[in-house]
TIDRENPA-317628 format. One record per residue: residue in one letter; residue number from 0; z, y, x of N, C-alpha, C, CB in turn. Coordinates in steps of 0.02 Angstrom, whole numbers. Glycine has a CB too. Layout:
N
[A,NUM,[Z,Y,X],[Z,Y,X],[Z,Y,X],[Z,Y,X]],
...
This chain:
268
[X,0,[3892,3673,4852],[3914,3703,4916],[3919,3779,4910],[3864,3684,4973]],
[X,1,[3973,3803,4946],[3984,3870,4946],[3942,3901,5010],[4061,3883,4948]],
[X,2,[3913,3977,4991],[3885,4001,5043],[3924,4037,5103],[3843,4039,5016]],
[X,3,[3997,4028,5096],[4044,4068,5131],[4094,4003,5147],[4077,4136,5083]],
[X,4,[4109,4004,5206],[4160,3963,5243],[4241,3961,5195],[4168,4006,5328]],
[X,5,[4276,3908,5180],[4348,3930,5155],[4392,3900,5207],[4368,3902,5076]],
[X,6,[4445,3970,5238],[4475,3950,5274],[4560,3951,5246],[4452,3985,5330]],
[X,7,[4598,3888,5246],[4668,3855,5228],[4727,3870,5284],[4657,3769,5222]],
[X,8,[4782,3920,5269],[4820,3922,5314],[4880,3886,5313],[4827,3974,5323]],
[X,9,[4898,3851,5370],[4962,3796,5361],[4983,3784,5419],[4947,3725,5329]],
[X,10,[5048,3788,5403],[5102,3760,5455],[5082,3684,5478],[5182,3757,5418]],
[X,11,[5090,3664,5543],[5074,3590,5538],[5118,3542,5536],[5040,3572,5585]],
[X,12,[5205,3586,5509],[5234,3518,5520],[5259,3546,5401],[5329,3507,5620]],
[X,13,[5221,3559,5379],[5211,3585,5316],[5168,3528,5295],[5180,3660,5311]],
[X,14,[5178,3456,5297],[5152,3395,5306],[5122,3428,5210],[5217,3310,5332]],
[X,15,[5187,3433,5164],[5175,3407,5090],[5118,3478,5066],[5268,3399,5034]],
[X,16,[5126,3537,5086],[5096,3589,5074],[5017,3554,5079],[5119,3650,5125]],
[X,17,[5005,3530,5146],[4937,3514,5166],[4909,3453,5124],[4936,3498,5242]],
[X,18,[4947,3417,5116],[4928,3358,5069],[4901,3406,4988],[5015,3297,5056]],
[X,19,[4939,3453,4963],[4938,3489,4910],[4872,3518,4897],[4985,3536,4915]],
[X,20,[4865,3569,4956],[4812,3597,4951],[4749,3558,4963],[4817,3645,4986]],
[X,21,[4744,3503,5010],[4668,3445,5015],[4667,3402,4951],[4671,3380,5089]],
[X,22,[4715,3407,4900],[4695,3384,4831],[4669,3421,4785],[4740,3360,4801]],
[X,23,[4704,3504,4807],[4651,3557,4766],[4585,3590,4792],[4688,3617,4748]],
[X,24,[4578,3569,4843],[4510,3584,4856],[4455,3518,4849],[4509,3615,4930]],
[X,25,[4496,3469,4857],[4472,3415,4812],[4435,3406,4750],[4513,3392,4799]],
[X,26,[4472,3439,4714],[4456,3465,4657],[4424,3522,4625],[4491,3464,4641]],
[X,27,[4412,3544,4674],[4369,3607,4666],[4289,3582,4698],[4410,3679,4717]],
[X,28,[4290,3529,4752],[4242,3501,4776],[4205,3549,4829],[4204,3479,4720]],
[X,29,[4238,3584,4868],[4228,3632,4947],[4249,3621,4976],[4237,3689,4966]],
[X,30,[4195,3593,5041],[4253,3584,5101],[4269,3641,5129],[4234,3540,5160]],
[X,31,[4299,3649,5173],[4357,3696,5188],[4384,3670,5268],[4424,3687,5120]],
[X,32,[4397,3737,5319],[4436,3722,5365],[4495,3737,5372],[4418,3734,5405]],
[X,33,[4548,3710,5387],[4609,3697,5392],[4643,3754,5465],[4610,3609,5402]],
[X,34,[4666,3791,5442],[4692,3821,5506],[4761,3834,5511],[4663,3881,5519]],
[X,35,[4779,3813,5562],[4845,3773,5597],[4888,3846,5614],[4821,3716,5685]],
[X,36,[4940,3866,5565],[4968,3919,5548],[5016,3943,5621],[5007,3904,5478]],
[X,37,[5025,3996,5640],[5061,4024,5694],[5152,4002,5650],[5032,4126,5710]],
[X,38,[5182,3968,5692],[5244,3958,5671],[5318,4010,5691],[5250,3890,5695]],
[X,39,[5342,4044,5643],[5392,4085,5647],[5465,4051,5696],[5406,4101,5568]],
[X,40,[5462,3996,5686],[5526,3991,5723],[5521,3955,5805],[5577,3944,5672]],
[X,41,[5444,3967,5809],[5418,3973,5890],[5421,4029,5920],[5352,3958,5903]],
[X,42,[5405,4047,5885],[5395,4148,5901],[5438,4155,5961],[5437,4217,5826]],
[X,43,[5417,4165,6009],[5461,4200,6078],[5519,4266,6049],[5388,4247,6144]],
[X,44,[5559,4287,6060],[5593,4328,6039],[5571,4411,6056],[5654,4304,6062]],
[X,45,[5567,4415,6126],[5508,4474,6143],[5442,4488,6103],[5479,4460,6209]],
[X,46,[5427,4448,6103],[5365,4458,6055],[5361,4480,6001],[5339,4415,6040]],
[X,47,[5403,4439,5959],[5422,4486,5906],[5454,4542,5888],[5440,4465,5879]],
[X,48,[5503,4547,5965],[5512,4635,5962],[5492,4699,5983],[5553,4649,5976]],
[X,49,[5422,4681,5997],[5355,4710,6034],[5306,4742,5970],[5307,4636,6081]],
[X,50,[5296,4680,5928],[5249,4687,5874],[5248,4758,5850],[5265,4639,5818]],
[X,51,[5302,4734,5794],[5314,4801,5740],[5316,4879,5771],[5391,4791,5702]],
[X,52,[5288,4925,5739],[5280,4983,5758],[5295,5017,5691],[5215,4996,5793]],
[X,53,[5305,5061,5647],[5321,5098,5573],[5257,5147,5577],[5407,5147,5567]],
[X,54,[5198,5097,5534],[5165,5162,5551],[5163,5223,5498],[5096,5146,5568]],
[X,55,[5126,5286,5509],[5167,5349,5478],[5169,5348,5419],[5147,5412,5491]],
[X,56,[5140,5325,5395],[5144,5328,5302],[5161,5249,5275],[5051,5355,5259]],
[X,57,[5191,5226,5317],[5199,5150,5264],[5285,5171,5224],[5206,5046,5334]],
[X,58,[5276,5107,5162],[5341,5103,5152],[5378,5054,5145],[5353,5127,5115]],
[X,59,[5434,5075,5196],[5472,4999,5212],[5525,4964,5166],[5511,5006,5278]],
[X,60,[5508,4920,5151],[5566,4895,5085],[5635,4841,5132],[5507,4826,5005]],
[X,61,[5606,4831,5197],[5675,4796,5238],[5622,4761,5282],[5741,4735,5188]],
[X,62,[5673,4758,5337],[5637,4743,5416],[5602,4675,5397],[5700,4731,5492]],
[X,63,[5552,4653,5439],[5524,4588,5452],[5555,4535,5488],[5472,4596,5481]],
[X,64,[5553,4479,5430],[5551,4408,5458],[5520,4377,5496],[5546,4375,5430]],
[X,65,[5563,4336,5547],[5499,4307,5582],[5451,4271,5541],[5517,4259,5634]],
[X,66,[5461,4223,5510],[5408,4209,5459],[5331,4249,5439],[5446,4212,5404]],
[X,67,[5389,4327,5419],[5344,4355,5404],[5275,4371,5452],[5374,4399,5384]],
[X,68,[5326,4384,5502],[5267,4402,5580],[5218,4351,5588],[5307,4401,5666]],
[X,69,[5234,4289,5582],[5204,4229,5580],[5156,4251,5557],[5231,4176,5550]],
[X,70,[5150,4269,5485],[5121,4243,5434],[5073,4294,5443],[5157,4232,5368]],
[X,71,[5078,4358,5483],[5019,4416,5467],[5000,4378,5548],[5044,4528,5454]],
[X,72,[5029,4353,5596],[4972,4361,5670],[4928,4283,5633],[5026,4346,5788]],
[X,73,[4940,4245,5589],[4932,4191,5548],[4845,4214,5531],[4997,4188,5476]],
[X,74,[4864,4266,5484],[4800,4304,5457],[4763,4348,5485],[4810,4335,5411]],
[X,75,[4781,4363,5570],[4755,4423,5591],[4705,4349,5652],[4828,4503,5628]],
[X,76,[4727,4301,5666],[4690,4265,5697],[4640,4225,5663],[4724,4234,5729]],
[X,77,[4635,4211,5596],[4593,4193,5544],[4528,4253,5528],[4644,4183,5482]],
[X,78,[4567,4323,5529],[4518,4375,5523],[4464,4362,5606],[4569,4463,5515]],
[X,79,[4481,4348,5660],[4467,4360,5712],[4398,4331,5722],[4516,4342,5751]],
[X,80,[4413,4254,5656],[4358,4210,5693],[4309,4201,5622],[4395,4122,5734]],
[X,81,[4331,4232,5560],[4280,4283,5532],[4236,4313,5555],[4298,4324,5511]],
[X,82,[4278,4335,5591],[4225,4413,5612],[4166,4408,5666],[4276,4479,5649]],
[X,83,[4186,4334,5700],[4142,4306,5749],[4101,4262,5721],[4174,4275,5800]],
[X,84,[4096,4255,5647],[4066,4202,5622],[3990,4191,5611],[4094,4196,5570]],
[X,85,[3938,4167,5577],[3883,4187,5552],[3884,4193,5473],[3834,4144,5576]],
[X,86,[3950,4203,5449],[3942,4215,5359],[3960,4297,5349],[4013,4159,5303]],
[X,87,[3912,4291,5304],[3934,4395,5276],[4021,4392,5262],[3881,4430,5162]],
[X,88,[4029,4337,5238],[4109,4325,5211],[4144,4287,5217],[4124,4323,5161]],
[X,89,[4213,4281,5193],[4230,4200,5201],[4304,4213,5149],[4248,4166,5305]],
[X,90,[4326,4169,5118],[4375,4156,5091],[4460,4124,5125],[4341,4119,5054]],
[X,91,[4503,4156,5101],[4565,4141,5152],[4596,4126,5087],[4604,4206,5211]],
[X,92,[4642,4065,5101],[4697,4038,5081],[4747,4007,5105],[4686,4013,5053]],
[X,93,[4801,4036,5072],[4876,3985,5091],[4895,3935,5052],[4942,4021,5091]],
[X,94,[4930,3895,5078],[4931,3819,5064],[4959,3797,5009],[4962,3783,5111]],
[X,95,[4984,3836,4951],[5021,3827,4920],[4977,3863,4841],[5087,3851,4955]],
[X,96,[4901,3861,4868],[4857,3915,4811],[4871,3820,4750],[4724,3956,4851]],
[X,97,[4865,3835,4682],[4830,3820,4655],[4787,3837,4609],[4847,3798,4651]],
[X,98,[4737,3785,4587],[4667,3862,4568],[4664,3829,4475],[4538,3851,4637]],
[X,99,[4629,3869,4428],[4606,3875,4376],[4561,3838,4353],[4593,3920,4372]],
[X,100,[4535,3823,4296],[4487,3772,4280],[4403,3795,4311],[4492,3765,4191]],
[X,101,[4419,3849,4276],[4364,3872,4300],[4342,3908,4369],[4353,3903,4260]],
[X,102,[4377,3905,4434],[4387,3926,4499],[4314,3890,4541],[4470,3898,4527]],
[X,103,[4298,3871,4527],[4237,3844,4565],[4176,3883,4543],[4225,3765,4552]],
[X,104,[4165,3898,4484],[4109,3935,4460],[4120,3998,4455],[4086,3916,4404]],
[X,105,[4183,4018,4478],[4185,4080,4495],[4180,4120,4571],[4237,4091,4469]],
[X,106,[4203,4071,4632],[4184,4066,4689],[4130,4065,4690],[4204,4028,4719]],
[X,107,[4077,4025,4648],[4017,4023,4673],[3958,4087,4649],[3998,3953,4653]],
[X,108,[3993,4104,4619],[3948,4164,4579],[3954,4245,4599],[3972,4163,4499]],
[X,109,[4043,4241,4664],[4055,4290,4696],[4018,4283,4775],[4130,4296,4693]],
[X,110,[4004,4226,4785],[3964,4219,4825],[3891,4228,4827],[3977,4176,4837]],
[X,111,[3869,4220,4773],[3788,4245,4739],[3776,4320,4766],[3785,4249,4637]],
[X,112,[3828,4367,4767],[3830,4423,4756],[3838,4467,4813],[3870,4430,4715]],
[X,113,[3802,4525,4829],[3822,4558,4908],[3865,4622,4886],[3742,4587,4963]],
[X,114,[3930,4582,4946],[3996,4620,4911],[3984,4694,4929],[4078,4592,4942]],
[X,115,[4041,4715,4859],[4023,4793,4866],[4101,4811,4857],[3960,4834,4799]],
[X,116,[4121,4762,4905],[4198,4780,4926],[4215,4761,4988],[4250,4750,4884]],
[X,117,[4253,4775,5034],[4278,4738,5074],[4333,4695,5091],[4275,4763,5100]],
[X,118,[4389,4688,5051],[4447,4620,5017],[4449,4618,4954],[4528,4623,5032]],
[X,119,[4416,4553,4917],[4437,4542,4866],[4488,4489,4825],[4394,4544,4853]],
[X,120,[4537,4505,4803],[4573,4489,4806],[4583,4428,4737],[4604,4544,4820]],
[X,121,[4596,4380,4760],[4602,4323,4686],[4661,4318,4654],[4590,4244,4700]],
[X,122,[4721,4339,4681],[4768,4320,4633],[4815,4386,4618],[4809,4255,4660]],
[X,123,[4841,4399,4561],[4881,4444,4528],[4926,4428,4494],[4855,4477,4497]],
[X,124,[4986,4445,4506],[5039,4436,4473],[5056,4466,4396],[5079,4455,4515]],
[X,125,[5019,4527,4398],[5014,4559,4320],[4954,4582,4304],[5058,4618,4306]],
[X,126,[4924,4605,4247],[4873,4598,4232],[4863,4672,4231],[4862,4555,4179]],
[X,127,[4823,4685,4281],[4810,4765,4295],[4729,4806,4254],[4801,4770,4394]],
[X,128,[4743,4859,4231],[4688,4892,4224],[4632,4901,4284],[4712,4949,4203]],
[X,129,[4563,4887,4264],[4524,4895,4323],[4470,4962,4300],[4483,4816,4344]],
[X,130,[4461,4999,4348],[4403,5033,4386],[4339,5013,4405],[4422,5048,4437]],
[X,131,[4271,5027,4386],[4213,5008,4410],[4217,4934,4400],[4199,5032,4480]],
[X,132,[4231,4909,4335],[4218,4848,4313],[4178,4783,4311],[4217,4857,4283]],
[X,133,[4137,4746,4339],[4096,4681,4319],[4097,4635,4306],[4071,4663,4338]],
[X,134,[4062,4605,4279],[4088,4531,4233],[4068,4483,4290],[4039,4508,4144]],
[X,135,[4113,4432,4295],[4090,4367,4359],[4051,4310,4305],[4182,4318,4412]],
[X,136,[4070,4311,4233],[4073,4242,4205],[4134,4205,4197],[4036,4203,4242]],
[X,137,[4127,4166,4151],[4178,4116,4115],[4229,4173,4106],[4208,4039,4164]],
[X,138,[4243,4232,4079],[4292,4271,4057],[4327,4311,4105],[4333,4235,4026]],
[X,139,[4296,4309,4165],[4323,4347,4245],[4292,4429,4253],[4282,4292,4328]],
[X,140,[4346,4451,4272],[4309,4523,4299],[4317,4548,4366],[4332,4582,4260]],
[X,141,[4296,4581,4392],[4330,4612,4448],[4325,4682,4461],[4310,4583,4502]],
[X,142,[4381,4715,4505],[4353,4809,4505],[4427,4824,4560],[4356,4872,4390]],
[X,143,[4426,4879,4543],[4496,4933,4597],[4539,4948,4524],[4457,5043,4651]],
[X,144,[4589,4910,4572],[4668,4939,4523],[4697,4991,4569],[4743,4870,4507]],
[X,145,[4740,5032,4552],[4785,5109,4576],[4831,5062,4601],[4822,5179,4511]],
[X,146,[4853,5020,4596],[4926,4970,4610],[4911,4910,4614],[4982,4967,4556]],
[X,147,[4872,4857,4694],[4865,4809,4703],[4928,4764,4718],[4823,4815,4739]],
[X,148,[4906,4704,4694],[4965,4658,4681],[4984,4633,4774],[4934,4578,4617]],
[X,149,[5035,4595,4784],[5076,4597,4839],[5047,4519,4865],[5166,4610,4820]],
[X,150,[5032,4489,4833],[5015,4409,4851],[4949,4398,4905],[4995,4366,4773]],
[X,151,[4954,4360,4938],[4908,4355,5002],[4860,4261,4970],[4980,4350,5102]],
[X,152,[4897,4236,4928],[4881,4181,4918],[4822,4167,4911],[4907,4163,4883]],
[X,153,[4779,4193,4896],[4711,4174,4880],[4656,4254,4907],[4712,4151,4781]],
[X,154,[4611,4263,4938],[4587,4333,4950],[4495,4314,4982],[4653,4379,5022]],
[X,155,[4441,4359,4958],[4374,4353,5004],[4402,4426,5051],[4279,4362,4950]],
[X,156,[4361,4426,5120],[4360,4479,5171],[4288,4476,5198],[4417,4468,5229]],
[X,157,[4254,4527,5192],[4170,4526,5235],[4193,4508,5301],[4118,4612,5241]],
[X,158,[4140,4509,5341],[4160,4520,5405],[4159,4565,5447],[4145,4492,5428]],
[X,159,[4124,4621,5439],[4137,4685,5452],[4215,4712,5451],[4099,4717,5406]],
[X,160,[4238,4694,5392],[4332,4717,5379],[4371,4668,5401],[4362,4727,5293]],
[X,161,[4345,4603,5416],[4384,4575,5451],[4397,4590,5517],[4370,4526,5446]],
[X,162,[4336,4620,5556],[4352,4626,5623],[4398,4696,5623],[4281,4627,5673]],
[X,163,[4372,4730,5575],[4421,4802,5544],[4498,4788,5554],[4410,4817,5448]],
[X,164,[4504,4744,5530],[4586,4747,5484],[4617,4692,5550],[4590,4698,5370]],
[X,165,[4593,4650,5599],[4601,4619,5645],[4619,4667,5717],[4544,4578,5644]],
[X,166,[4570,4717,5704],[4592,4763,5768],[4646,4805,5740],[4529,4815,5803]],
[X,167,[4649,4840,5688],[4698,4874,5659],[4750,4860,5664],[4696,4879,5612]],
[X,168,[4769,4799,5669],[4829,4769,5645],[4870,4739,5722],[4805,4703,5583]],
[X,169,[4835,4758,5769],[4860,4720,5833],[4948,4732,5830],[4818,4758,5915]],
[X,170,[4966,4800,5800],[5027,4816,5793],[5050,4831,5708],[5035,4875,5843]],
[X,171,[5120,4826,5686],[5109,4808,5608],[5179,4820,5609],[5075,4728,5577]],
[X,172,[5212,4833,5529],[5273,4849,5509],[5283,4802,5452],[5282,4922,5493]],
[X,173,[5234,4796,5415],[5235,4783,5357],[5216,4688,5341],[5183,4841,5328]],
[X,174,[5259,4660,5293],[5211,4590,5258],[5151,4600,5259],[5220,4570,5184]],
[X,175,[5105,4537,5277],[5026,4569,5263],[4999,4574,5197],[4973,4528,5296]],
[X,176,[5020,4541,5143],[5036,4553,5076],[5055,4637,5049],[5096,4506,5067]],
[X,177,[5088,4666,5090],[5112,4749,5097],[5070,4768,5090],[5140,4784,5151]],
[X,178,[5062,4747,5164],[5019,4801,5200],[4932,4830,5163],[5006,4761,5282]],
[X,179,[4899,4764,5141],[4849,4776,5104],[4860,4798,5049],[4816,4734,5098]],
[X,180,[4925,4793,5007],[4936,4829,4962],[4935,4912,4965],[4988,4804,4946]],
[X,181,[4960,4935,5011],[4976,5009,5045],[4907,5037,5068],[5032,5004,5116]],
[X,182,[4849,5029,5014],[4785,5043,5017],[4759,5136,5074],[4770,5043,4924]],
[X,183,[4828,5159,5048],[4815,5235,5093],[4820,5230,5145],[4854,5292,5086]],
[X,184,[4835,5171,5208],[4863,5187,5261],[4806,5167,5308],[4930,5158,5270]],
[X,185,[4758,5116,5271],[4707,5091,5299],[4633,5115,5256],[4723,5015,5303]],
[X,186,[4570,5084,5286],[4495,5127,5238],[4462,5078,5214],[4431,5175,5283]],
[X,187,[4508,5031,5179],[4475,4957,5150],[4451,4979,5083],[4533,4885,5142]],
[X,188,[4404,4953,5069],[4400,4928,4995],[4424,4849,4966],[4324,4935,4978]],
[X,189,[4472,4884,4930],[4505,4805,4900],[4500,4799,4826],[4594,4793,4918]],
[X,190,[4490,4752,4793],[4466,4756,4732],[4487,4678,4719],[4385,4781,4725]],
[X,191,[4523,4688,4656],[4556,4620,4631],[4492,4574,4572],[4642,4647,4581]],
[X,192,[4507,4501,4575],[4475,4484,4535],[4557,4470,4463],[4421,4418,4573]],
[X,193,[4505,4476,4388],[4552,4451,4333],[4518,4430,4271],[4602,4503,4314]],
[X,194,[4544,4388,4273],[4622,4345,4242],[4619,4297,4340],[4601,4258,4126]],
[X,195,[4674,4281,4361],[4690,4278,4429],[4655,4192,4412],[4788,4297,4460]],
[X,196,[4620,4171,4468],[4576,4125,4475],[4627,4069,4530],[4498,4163,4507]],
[X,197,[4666,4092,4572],[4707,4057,4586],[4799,4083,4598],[4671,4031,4636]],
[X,198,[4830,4019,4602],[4897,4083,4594],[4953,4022,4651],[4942,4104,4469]],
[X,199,[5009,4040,4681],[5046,4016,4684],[5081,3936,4652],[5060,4060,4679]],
[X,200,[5079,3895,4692],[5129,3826,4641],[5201,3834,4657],[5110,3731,4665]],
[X,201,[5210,3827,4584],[5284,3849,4578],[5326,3770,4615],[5307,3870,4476]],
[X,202,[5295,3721,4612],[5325,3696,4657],[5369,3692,4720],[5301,3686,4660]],
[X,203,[5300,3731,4741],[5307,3759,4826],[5333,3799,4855],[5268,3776,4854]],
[X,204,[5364,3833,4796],[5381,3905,4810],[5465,3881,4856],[5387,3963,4719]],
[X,205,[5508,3830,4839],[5572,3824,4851],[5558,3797,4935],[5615,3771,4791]],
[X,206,[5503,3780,4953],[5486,3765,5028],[5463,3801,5071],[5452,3726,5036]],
[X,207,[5455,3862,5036],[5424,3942,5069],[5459,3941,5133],[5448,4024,5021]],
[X,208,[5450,3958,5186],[5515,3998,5234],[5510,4061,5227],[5516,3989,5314]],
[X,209,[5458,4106,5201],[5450,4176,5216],[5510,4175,5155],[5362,4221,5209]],
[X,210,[5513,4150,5085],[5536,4159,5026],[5607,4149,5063],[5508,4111,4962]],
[X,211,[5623,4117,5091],[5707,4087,5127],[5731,4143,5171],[5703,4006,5187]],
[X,212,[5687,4157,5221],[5726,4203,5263],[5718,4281,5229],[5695,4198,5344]],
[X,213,[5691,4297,5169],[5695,4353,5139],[5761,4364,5085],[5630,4358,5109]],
[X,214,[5776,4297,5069],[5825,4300,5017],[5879,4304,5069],[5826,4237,4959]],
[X,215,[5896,4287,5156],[5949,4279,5193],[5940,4350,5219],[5950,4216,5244]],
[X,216,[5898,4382,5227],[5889,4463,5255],[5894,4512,5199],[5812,4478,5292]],
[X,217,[5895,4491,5117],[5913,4539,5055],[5990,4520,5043],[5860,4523,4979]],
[X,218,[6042,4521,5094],[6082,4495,5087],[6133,4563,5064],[6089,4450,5143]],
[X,219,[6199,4560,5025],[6223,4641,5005],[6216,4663,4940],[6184,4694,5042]],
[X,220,[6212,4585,4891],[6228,4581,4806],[6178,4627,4790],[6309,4605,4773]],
[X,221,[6182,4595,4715],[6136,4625,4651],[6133,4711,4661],[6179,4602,4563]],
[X,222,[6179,4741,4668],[6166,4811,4687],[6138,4835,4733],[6206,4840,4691]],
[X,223,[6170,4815,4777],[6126,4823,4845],[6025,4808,4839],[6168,4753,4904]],
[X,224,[6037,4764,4815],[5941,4748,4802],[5933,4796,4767],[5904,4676,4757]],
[X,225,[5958,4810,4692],[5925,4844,4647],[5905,4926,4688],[5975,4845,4577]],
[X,226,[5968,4934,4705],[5956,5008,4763],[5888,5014,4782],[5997,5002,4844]],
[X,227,[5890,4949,4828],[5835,4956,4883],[5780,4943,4839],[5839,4903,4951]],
[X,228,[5749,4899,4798],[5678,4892,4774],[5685,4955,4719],[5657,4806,4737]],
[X,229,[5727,4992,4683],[5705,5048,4665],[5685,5101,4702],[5738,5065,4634]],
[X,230,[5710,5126,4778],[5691,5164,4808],[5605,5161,4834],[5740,5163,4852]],
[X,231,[5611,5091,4833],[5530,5066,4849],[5492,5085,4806],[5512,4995,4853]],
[X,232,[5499,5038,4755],[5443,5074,4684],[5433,5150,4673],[5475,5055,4606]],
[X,233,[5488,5176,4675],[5489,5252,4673],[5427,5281,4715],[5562,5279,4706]],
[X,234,[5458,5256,4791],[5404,5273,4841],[5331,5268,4836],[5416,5240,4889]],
[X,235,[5331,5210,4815],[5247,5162,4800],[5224,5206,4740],[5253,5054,4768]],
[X,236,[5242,5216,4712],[5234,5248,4639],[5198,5321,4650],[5315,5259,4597]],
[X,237,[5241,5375,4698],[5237,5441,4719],[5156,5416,4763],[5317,5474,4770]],
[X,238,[5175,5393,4821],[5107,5360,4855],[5052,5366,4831],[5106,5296,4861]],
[X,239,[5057,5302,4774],[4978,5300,4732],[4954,5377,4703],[4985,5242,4651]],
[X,240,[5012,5400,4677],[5005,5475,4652],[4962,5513,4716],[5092,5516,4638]],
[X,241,[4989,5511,4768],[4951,5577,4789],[4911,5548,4838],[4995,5643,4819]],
[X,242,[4893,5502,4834],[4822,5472,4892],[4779,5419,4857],[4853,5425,4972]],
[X,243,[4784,5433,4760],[4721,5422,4718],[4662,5418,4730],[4713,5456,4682]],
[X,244,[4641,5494,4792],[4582,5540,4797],[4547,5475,4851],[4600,5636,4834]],
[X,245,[4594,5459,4889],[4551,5417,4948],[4565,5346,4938],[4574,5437,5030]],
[X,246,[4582,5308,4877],[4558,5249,4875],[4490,5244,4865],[4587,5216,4833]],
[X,247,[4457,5177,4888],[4381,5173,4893],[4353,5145,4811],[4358,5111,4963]],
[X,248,[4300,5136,4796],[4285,5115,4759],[4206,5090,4771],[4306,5152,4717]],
[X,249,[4201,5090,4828],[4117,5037,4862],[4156,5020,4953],[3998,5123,4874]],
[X,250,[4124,4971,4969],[4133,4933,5037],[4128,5002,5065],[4074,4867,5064]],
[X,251,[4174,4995,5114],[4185,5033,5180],[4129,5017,5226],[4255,5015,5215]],
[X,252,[4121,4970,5246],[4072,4916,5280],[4021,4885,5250],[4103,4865,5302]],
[X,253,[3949,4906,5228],[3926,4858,5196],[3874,4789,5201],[3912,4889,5165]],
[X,254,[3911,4749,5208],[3872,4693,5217],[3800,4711,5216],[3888,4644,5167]],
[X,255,[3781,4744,5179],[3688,4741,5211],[3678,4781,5264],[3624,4773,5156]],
[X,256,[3712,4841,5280],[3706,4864,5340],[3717,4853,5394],[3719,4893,5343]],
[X,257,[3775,4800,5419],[3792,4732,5444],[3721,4691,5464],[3837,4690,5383]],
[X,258,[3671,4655,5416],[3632,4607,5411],[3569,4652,5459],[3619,4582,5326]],
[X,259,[3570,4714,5422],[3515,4748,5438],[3531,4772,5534],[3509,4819,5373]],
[X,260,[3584,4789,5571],[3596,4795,5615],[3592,4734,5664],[3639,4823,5606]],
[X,261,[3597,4668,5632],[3583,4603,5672],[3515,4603,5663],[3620,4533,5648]],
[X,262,[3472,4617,5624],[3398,4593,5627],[3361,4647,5688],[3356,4602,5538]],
[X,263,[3381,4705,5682],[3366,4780,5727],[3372,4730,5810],[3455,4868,5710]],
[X,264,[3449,4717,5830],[3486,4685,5880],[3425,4626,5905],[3567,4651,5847]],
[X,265,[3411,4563,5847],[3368,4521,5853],[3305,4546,5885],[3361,4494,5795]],
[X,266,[3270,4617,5836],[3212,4613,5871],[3146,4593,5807],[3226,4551,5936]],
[X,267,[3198,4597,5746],[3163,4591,5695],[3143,4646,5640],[3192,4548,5672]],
């Protein structure tokens, strides 16, 4: 048994996704709650043109999908009931994670531990140099990369930063995948785990909708993209350059000060 709740995000009419993921947690042997994903093509139309706000330092690589909107009020209502929870932490996943051989004894050994981050992040697309290094076991490390990866698929959040990144976020510009990437704009500590413990099924990927309505909104040929994601990188690139100084490298929030403020509250 895990000492931290794992919470599964899914569409509910995403029948094959859900079948997918209750065979890999199956297999991992954690139960897990299932939470019934905010659906993009319900979305009231006002609503979604209410949300988004540009806030001052983000960088925008092309407007939001509904999907996308989905998918962050998806994660901002998952953070919500974190943050109301009784675990120091909890684990978030989307439905389409699958995990590593060794993913169970590595969950369980990040759970042993009182985080000295506040999102940690499980999956990476490239294999980044890390900062303030530690060994998890079975060949895992974890620490702060200058350039966090974009994937939301697999992630731990205390609960302190959950209720953080839940109020923060009431208004938003960005993928939530971005947005945590865009470490300067917010006072998280995010810290990746590697070699990536769970990753995307390439299966699943052709049933995405966020992946569908992004390829119908990058619309304007091979040039046109290349334009636009070079102007991005460029941007992201300059970014990391000059707001190095204020990435974190210990919890913003720290879970024991958290614990220690409920026992004070208690009366203990």
């Amino acid at each position: 048994m895990l000492n931290w709740p794992i919470h599964v995000i899914n569409l509910d009419r995403s029948v094959d996704r859900r079948d997918a993921i209750e065979q890999e947690m199956l297999r991992l042997g954690f139960p897990f709650r299932r939470f019934s994903a905010i659906d993009g093509a319900e979305l009231d139309r006002t609503r979604v043109n209410e949300l988004p706000v540009q806030p001052e330092h983000a960088i925008i690589k092309k407007p939001l999908t509904r999907a996308e909107i989905a998918c962050y009020l998806s994660h901002i209502a998952v953070w919500k009931e974190i943050a109301q929870g009784d675990h120091p932490a909890a684990f978030v996943f989307e439905d389409d994670a699958t995990f590593e051989r060794d993913a169970a004894a590595v969950l369980q050994e990040i759970t042993r531990r009182t985080p000295d981050w506040d999102i940690l992040k499980l999956y990476s697309d490239k294999t980044k140099n890390l900062f303030d290094r530690e060994f998890l076991g079975c060949g895992y490390y974890y620490g702060v990369a200058r350039i966090l990866p974009m994937s939301t698929i697999g992630y731990a959040i205390t609960k302190p930063a959950a209720a953080y990144m839940a109020e923060r976020a009431r208004r938003f510009s960005l993928p939530v995948d971005m947005d945590m990437k865009q470490w300067w704009n917010h006072e998280a500590c995010v810290k990746i785990v590697q070699p990536s413990i769970c990753q995307p099924s390439e299966a699943l990927q052709t049933s995405s909708e966020i992946n569908q309505d992004r390829e119908r909104l990058w619309a304007g040929g091979d040039i046109s993209r290349f334009m636009r994601n070079t102007r991005y990188q460029c941007a992201t690139k300059l970014a990391v350059f000059r707001n190095s100084h204020m990435q974190r490298r210990r919890a913003t929030w720290p879970v024991a000060s958290l614990a220690a403020g409920e026992r004070e509250k208690d009366g203990i």
